[in-house]
C-alpha positions, 0 to 999 in steps of 0.5 A, spaced: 395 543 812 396 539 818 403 534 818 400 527 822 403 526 828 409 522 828 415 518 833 420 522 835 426 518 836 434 520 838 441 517 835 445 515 841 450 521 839 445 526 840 444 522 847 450 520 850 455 525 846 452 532 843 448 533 850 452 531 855 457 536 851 453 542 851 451 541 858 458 541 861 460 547 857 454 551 859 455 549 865 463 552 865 460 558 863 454 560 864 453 555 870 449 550 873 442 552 873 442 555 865 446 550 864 439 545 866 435 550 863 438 550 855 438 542 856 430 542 858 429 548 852 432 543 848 428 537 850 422 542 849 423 543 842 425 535 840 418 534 843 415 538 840 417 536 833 412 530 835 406 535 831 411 540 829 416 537 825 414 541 818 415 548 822 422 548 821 427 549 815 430 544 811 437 544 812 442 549 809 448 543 809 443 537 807 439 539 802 435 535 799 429 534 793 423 531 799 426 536 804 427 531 810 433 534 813 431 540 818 434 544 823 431 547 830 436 553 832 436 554 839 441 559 840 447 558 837 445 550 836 443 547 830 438 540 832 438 536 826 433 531 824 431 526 818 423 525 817 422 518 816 415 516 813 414 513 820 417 517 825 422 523 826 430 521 827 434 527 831 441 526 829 446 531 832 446 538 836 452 541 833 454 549 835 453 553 829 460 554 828 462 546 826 464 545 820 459 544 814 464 538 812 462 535 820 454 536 819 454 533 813 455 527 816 450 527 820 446 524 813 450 517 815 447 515 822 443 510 822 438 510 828 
């Protein structure tokens, strides 16, 4: 079964406040060049999600009966995303040790 190919689109948090974050702590700790090389993994597999959207797993944390919260997992990172019937919203990256109670809320952004 092939998905038809769909409008990826990113909320501002994950834009200006998730990505920004996990480049300066990989840049803390791993360095500059890893850090880069995990943001363009990341950016990677968001666009890949054009075609691929149905490859990954419902999200543990926001279930659903139509299974249109899902996650990537990149390392210790969950990038959550909502399949719209238009388009695909990337809501959040949350370090898989956050809170369920703080992934939840990800089902509350509006893009």
């Amino acid at each position: 079964m092939e998905s038809q190919s769909k409008t990826v689109v990113t909320s501002a948090l994950f834009d200006h406040r998730d990505i920004p974050s996990i480049f300066y702590y990989g840049m803390e700790t791993f360095g500059i060049r890893i850090a880069d090389t995990f943001i363009e993994e990341i950016y990677y597999r968001v666009g890949l999600l054009e075609t691929q959207y149905l490859l990954h797993p419902e999200c543990r944390h926001l279930k659903t009966k139509d299974k249109i919260y899902r996650n990537i997992i990149i390392g210790s990172y969950l990038i959550i995303y909502r399949i719209t019937e238009n388009r695909i919203e990337v809501l959040r990256a949350f370090h898989g040790s956050r809170s369920p109670k703080t992934i939840k809320s990800s089902k509350k952004i509006l893009i």
